[in-house]
C-alpha positions as CSV (number, residue, x, y, z in Angstrom):
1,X,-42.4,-39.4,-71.0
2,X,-42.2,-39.4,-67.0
3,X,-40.8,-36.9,-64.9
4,X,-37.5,-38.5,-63.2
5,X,-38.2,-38.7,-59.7
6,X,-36.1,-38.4,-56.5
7,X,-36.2,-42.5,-56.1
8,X,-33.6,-44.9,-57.1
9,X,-35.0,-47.4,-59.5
10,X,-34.4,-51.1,-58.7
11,X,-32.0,-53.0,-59.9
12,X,-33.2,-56.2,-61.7
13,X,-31.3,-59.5,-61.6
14,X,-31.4,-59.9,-65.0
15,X,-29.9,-56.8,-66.1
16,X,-26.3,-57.1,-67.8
17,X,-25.1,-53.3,-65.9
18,X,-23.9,-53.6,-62.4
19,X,-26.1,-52.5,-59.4
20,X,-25.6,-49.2,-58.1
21,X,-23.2,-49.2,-55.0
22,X,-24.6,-49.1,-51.7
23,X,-24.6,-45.8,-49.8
24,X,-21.1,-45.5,-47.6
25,X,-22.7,-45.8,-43.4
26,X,-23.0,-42.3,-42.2
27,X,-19.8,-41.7,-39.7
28,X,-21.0,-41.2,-36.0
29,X,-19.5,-39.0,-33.6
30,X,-19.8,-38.5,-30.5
31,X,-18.9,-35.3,-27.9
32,X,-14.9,-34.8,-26.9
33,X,-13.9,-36.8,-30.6
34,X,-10.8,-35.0,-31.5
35,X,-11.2,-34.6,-35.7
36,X,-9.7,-33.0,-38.4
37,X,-11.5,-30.8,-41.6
38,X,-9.8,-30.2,-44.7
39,X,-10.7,-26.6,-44.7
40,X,-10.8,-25.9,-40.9
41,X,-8.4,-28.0,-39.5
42,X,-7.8,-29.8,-35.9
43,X,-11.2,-29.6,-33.9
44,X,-13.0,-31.1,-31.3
45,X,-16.7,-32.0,-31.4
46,X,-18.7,-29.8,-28.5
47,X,-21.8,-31.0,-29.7
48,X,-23.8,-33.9,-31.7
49,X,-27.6,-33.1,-33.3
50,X,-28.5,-37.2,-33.6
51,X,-27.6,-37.8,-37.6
52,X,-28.1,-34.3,-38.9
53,X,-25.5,-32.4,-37.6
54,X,-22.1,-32.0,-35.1
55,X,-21.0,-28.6,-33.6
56,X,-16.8,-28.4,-33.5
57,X,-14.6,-26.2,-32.1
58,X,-11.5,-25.6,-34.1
59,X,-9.7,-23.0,-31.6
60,X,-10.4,-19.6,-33.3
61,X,-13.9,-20.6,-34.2
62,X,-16.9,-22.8,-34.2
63,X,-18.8,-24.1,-36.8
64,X,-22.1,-26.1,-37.4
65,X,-21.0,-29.1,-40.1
66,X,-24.3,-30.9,-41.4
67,X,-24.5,-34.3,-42.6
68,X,-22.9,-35.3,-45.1
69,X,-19.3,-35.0,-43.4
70,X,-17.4,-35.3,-46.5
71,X,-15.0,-33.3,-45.1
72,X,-14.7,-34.6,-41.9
73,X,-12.7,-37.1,-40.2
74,X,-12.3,-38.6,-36.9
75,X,-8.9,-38.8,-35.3
């Protein structure tokens, strides 16, 4: 038996089973977006690191959130 890799395997159009959804677009933000976390609350984004991560400040701290932003929300 093979080891299950990391790849998704493709979807033939044969196959009875649905495709696997695509992924959801990674959300973009951008310096000065006003967002909310649901463990941090209100913050505003002081800094973006292209798709990897975004640097908020929510008041009483600051805090490096990577990518995925499940969390995250723009305002």
């Amino acid at each position: 038996m093979k080891p299950a890799s990391g790849e998704s395997r493709r979807h033939l159009s044969t196959s009875p089973f649905k495709p696997p959804p695509p992924a959801p677009p990674v959300e973009r933000f951008s310096v000065s977006d006003q967002v909310t976390h649901d463990q941090y609350g209100l913050g505003v984004v002081i800094g973006v690191e292209d798709e990897v991560a975004v640097l908020i400040d929510f008041g009483s701290r600051q805090e490096r959130i990577t990518t995925p932003f499940n969390k995250l929300y723009k305002l």
